[in-house]
PDB file with SEQRES, HELIX, SHEET and CRYST1 records, atoms N, CA, C and O in Angstrom:
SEQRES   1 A   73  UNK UNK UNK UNK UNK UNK UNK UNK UNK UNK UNK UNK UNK          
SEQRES   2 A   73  UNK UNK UNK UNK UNK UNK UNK UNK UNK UNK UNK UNK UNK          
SEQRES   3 A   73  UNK UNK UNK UNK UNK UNK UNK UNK UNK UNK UNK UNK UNK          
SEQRES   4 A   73  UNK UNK UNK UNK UNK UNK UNK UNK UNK UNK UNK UNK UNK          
SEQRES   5 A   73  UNK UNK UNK UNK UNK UNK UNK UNK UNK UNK UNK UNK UNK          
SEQRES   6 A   73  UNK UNK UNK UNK UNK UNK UNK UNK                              
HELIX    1 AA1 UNK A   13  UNK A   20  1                                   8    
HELIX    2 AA2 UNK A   24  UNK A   32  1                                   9    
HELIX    3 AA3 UNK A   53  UNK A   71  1                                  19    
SHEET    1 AA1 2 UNK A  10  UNK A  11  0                                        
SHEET    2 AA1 2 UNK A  48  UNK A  52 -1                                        
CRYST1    1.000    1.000    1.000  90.00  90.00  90.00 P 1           1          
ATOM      1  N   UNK A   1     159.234  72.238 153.346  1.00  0.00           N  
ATOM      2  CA  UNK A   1     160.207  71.443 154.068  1.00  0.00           C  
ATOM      3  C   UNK A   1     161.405  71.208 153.149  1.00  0.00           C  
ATOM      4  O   UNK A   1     161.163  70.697 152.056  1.00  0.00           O  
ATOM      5  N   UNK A   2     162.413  71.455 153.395  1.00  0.00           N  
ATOM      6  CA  UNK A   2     163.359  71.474 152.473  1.00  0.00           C  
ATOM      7  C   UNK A   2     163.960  69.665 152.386  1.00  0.00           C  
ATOM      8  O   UNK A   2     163.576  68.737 153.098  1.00  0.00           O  
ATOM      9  N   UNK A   3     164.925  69.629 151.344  1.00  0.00           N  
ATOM     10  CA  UNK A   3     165.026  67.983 151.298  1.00  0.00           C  
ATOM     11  C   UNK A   3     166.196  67.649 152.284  1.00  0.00           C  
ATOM     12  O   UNK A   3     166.877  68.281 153.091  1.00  0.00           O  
ATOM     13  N   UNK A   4     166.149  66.961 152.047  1.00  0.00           N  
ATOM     14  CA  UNK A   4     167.588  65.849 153.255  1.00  0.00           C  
ATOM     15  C   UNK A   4     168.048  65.007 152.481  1.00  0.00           C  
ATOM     16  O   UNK A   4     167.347  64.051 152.151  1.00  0.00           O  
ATOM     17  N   UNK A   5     169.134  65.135 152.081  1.00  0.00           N  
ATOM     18  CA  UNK A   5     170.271  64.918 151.218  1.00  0.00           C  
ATOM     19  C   UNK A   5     170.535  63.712 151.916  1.00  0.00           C  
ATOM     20  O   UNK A   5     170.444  62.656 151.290  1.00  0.00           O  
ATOM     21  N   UNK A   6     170.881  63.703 153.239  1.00  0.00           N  
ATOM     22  CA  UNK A   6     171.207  62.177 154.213  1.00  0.00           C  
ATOM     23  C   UNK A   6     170.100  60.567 153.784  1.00  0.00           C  
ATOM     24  O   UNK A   6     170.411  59.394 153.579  1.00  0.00           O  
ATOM     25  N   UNK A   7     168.694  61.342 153.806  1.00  0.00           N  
ATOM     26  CA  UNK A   7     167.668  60.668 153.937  1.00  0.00           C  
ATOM     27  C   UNK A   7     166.792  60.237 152.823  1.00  0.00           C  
ATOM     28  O   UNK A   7     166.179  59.182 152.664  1.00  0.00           O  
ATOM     29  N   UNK A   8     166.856  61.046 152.265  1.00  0.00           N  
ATOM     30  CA  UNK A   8     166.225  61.098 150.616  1.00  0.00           C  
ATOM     31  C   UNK A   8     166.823  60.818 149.714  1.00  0.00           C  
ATOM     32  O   UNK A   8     167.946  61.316 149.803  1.00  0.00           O  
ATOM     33  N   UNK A   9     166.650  60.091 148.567  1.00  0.00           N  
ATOM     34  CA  UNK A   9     166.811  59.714 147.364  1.00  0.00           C  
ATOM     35  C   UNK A   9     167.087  61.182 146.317  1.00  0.00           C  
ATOM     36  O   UNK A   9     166.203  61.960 145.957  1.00  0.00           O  
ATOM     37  N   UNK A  10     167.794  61.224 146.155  1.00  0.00           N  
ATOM     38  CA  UNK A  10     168.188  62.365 145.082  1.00  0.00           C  
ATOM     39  C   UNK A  10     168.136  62.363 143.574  1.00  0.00           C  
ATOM     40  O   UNK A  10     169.224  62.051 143.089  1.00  0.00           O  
ATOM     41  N   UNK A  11     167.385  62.567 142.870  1.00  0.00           N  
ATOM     42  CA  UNK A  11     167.538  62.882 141.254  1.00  0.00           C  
ATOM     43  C   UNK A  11     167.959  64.264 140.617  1.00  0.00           C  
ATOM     44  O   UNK A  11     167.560  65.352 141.032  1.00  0.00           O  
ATOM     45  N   UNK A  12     168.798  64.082 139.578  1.00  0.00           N  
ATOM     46  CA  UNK A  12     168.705  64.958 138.863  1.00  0.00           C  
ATOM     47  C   UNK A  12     166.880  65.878 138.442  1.00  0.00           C  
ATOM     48  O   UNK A  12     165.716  65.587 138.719  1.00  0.00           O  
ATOM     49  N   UNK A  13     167.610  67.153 137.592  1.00  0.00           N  
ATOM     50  CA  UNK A  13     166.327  67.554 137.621  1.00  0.00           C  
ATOM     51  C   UNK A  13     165.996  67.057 135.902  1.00  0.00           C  
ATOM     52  O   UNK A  13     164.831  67.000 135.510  1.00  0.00           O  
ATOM     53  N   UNK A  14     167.303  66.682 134.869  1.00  0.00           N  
ATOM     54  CA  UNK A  14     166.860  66.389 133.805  1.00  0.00           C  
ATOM     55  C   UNK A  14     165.974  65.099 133.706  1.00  0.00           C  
ATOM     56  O   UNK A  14     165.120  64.720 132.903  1.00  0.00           O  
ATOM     57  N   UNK A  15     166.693  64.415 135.204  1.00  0.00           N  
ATOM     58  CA  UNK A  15     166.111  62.748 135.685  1.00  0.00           C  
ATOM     59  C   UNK A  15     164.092  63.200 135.686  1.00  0.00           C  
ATOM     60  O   UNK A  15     163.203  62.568 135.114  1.00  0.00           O  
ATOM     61  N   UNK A  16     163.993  64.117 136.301  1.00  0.00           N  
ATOM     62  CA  UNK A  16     162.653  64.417 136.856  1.00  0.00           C  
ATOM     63  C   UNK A  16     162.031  64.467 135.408  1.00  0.00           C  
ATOM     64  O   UNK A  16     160.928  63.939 135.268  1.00  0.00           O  
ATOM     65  N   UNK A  17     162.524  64.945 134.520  1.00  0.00           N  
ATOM     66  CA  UNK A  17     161.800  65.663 133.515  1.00  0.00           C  
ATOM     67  C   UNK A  17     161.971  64.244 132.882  1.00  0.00           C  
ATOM     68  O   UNK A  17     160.817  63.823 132.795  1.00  0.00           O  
ATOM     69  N   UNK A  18     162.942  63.159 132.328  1.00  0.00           N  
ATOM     70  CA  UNK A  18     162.467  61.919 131.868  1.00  0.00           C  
ATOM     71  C   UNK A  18     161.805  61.495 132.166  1.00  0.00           C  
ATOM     72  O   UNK A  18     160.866  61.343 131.386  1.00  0.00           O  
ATOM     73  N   UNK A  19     161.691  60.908 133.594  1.00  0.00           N  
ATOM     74  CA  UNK A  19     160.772  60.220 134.532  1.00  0.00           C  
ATOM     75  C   UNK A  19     159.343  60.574 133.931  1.00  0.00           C  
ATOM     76  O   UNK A  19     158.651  59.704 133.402  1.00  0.00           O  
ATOM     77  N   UNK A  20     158.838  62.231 134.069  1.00  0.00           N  
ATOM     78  CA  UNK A  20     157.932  62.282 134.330  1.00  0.00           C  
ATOM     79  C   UNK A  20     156.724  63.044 132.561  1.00  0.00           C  
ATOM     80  O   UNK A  20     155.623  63.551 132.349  1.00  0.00           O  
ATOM     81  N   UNK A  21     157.944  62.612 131.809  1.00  0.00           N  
ATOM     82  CA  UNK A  21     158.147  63.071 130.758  1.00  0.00           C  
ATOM     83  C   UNK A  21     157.876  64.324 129.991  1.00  0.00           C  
ATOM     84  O   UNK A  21     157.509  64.482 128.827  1.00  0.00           O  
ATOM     85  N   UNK A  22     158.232  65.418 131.218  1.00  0.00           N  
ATOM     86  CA  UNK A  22     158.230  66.759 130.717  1.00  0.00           C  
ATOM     87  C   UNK A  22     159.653  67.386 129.984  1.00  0.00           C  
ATOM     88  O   UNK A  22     160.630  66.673 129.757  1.00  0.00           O  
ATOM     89  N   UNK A  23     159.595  68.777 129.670  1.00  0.00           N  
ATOM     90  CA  UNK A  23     160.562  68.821 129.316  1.00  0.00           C  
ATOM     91  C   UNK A  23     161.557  69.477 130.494  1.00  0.00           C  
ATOM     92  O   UNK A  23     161.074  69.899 131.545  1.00  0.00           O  
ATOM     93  N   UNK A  24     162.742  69.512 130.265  1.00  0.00           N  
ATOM     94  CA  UNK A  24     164.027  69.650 131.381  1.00  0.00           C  
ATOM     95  C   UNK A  24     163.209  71.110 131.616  1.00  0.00           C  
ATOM     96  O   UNK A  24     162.880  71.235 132.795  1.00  0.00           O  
ATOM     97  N   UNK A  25     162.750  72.408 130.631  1.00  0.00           N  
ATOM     98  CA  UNK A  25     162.782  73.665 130.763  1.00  0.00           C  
ATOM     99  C   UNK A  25     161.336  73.623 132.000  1.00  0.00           C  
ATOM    100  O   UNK A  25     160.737  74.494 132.630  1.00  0.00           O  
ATOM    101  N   UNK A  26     161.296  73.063 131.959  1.00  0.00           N  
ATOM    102  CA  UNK A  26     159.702  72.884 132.588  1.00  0.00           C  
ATOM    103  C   UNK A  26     159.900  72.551 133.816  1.00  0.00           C  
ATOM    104  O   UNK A  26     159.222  73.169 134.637  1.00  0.00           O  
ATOM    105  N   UNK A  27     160.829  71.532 134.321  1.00  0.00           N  
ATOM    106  CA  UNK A  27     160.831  71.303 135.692  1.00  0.00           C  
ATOM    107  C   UNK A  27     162.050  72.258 136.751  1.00  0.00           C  
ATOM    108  O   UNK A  27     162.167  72.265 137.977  1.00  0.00           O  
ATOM    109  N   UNK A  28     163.112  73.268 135.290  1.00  0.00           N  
ATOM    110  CA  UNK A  28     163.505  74.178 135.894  1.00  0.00           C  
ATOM    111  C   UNK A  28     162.536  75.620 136.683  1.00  0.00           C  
ATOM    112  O   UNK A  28     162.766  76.397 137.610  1.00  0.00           O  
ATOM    113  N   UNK A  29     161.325  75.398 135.652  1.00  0.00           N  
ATOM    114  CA  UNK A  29     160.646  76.728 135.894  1.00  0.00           C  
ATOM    115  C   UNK A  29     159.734  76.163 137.332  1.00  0.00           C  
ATOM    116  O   UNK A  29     159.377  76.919 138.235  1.00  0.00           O  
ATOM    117  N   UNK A  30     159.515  74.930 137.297  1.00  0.00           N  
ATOM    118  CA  UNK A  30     158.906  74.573 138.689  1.00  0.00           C  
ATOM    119  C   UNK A  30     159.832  75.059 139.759  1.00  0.00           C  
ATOM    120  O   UNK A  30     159.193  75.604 140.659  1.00  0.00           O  
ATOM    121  N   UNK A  31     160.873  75.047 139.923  1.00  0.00           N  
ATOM    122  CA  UNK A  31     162.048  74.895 141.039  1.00  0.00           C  
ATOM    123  C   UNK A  31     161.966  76.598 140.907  1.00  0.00           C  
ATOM    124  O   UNK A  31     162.001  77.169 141.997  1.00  0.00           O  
ATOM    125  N   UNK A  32     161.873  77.378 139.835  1.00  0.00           N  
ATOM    126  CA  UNK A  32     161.873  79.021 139.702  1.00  0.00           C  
ATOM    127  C   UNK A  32     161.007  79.602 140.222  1.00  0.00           C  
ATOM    128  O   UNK A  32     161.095  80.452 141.108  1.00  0.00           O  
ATOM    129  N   UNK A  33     160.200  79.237 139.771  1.00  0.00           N  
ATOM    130  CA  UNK A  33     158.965  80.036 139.445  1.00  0.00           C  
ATOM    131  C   UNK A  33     157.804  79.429 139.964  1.00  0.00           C  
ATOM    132  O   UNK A  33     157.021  80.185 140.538  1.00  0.00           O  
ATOM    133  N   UNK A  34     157.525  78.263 139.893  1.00  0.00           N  
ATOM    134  CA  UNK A  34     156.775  77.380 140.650  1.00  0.00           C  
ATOM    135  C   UNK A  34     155.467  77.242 140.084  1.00  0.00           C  
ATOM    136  O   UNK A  34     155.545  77.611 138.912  1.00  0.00           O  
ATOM    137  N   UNK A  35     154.365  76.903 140.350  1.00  0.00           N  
ATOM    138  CA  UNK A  35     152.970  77.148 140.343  1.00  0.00           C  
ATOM    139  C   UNK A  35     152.169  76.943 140.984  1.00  0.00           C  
ATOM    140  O   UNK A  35     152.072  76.181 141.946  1.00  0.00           O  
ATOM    141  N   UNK A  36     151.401  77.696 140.461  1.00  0.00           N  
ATOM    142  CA  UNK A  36     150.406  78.818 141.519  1.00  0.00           C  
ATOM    143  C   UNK A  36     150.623  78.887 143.247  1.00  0.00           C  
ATOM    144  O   UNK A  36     149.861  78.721 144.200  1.00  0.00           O  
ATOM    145  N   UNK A  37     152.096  79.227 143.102  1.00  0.00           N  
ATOM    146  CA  UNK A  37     152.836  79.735 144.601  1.00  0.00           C  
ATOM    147  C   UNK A  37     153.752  79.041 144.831  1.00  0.00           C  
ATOM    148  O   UNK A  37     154.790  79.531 145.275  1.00  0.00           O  
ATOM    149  N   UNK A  38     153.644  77.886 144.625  1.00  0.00           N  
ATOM    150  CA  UNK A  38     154.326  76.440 144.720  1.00  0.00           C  
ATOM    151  C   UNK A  38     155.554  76.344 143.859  1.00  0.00           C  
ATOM    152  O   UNK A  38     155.607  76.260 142.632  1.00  0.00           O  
ATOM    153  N   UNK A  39     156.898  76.385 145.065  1.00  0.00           N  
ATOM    154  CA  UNK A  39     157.633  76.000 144.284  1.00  0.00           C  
ATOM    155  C   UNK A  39     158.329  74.727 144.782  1.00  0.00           C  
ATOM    156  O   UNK A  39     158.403  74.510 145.991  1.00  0.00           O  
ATOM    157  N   UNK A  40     158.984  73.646 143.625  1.00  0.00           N  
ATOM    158  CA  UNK A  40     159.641  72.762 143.712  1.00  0.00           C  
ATOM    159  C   UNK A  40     161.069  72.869 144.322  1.00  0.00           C  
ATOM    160  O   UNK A  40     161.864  73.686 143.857  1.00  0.00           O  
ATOM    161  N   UNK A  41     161.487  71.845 145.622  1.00  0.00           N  
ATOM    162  CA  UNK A  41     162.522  71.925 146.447  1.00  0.00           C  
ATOM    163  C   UNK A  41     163.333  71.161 145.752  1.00  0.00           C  
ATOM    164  O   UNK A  41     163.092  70.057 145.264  1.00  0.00           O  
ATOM    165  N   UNK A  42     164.655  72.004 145.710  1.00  0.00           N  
ATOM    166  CA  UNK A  42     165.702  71.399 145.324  1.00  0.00           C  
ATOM    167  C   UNK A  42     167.017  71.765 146.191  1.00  0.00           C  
ATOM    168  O   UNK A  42     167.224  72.854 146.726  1.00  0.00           O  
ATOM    169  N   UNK A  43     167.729  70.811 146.217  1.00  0.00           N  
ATOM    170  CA  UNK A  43     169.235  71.037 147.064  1.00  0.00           C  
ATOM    171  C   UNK A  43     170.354  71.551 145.793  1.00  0.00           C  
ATOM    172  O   UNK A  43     170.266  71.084 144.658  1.00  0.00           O  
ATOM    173  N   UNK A  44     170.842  72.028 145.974  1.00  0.00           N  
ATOM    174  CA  UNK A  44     172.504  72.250 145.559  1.00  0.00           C  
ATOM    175  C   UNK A  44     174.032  71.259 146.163  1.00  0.00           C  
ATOM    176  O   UNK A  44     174.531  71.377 147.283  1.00  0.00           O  
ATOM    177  N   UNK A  45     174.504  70.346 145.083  1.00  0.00           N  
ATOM    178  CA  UNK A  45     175.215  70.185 145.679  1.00  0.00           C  
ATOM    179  C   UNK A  45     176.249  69.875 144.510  1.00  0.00           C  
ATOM    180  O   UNK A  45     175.893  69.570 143.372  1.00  0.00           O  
ATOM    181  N   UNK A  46     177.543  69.986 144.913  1.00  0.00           N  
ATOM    182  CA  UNK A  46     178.645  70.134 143.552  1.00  0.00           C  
ATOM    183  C   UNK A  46     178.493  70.854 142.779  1.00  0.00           C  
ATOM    184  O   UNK A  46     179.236  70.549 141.846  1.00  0.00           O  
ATOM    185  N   UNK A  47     177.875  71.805 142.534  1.00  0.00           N  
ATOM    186  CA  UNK A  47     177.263  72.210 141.668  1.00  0.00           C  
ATOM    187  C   UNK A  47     176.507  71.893 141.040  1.00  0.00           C  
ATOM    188  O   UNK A  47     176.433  72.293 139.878  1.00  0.00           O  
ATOM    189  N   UNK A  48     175.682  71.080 141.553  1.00  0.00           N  
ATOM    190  CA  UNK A  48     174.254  70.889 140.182  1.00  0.00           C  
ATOM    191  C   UNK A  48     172.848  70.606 140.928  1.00  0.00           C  
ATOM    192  O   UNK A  48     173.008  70.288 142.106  1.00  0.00           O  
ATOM    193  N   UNK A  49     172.042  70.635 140.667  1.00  0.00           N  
ATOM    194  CA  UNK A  49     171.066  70.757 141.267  1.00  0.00           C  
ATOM    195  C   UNK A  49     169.896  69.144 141.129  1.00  0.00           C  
ATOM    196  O   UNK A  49     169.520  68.505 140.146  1.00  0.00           O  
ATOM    197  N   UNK A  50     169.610  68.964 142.777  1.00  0.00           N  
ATOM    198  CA  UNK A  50     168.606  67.606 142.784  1.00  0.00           C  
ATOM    199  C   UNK A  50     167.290  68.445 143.405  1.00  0.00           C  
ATOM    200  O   UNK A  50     167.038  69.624 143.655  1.00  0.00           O  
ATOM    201  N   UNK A  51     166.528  67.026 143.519  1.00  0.00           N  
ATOM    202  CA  UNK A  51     165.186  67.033 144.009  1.00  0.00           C  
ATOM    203  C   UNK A  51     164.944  65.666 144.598  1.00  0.00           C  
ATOM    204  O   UNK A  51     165.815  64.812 144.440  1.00  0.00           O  
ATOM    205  N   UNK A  52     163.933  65.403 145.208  1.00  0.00           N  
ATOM    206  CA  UNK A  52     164.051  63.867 145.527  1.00  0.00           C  
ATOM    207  C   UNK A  52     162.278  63.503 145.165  1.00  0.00           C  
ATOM    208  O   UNK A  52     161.366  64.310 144.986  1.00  0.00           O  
ATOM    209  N   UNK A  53     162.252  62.477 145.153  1.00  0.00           N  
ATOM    210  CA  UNK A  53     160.794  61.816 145.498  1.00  0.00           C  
ATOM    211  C   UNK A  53     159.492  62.581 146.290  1.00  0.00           C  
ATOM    212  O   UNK A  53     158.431  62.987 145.816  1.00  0.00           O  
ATOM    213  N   UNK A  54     159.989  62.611 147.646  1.00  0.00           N  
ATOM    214  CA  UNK A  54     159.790  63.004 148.314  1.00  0.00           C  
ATOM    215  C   UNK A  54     159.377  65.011 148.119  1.00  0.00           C  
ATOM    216  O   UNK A  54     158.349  65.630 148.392  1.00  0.00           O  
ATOM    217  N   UNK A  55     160.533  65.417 147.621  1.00  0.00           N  
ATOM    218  CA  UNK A  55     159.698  66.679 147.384  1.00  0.00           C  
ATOM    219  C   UNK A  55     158.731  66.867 146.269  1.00  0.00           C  
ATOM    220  O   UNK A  55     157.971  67.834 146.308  1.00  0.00           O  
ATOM    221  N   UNK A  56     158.696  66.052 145.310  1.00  0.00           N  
ATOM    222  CA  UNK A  56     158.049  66.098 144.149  1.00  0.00           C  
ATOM    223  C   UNK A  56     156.542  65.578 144.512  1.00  0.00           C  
ATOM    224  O   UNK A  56     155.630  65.892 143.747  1.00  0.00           O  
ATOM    225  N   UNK A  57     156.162  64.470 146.135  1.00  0.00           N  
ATOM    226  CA  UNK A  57     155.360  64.652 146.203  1.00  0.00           C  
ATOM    227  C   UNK A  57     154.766  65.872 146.982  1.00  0.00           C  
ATOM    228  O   UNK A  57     153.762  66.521 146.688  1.00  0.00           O  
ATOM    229  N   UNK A  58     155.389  65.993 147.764  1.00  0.00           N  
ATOM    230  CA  UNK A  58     155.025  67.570 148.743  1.00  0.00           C  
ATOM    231  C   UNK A  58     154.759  68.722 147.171  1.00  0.00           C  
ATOM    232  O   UNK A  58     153.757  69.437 147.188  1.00  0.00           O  
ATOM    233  N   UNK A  59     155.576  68.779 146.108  1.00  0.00           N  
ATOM    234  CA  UNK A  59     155.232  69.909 145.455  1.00  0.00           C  
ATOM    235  C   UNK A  59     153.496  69.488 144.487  1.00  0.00           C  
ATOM    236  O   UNK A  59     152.548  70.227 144.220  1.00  0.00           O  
ATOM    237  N   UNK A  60     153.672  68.376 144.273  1.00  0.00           N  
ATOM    238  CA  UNK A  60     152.258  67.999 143.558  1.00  0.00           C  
ATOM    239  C   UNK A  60     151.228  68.153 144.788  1.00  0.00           C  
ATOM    240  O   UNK A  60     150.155  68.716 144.569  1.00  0.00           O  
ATOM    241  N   UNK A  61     151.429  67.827 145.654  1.00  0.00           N  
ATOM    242  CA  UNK A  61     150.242  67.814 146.437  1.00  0.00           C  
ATOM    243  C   UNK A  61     149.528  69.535 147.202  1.00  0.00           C  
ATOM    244  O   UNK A  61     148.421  69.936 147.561  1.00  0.00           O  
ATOM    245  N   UNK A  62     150.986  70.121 147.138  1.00  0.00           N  
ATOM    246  CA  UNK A  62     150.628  71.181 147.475  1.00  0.00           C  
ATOM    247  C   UNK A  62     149.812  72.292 146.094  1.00  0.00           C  
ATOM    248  O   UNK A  62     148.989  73.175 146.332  1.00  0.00           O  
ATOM    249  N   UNK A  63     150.243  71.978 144.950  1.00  0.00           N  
ATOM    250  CA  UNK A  63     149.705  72.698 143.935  1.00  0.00           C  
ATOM    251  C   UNK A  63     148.619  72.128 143.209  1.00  0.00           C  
ATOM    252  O   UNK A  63     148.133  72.770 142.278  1.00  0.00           O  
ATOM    253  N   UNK A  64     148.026  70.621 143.620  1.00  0.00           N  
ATOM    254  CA  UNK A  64     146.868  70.560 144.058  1.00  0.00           C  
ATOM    255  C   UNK A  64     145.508  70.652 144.941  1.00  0.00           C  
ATOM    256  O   UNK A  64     144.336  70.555 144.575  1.00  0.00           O  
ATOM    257  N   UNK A  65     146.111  70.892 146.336  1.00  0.00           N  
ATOM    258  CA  UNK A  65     145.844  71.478 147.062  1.00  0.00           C  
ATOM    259  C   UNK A  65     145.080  73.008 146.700  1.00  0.00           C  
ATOM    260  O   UNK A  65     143.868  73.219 146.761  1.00  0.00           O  
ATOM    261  N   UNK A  66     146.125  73.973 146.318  1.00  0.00           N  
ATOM    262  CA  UNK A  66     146.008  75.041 146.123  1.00  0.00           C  
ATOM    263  C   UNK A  66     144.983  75.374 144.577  1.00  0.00           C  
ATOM    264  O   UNK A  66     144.186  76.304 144.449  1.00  0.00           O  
ATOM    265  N   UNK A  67     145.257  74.486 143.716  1.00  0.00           N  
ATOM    266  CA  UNK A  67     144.237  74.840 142.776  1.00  0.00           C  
ATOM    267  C   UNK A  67     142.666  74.326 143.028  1.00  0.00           C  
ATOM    268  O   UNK A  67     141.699  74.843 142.469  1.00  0.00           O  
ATOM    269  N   UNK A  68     142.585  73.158 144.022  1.00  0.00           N  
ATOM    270  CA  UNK A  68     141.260  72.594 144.560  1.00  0.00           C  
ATOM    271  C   UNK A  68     140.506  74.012 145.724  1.00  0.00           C  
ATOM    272  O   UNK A  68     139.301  74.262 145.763  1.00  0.00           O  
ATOM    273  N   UNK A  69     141.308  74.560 146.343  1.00  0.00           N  
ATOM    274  CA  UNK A  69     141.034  75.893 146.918  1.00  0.00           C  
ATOM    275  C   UNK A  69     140.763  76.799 145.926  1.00  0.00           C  
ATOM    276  O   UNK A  69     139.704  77.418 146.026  1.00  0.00           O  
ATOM    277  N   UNK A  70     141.562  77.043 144.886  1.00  0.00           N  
ATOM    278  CA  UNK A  70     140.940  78.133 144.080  1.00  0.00           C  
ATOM    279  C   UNK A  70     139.596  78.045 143.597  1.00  0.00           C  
ATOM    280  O   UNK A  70     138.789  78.971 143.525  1.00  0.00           O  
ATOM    281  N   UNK A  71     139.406  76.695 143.231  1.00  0.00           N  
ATOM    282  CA  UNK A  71     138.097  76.432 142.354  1.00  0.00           C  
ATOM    283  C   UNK A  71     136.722  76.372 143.636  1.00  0.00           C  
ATOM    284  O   UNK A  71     135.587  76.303 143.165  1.00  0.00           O  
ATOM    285  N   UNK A  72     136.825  76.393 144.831  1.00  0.00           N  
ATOM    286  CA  UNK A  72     136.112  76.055 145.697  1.00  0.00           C  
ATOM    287  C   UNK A  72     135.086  77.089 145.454  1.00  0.00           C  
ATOM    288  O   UNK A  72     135.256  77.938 144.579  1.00  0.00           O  
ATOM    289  N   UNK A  73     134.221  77.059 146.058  1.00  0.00           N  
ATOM    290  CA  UNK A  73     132.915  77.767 146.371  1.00  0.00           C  
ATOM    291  C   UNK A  73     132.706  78.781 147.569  1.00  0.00           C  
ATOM    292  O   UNK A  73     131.609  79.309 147.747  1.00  0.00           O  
TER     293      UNK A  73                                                      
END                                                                             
């Protein structure tokens, strides 16, 4: 589901990586590259790039999701 700029709370992505105390390179490669399929939604706007709350839980939940499926039986 992509984000809504109208509706959602917007952070930076260096914001994400304080917050959550990773490093900035790390929450770019989420938004890239993703994991394990999963990638992190971000908008473009002015040139620089957000994320909100809201997708950060859709991206955790989905790449937990997906690794609780891998490990299944």
């Amino acid at each position: 589901m992509p984000i809504d700029p109208t509706t959602e709370s917007l952070l930076t992505l260096p914001e994400v990586a304080q917050r959550l105390g990773k490093h900035p390179m790390t929450v770019r490669r989420w938004q890239f590259e993703g994991v394990g399929g999963c990638l992190l939604d971000t908008v473009k706007i002015g040139g620089r790039r957000y994320t909100s709350d809201l997708a950060l839980r859709r991206f955790f939940e989905a790449i937990n999701s997906t690794k609780a499926h891998d490990h299944a039986v």
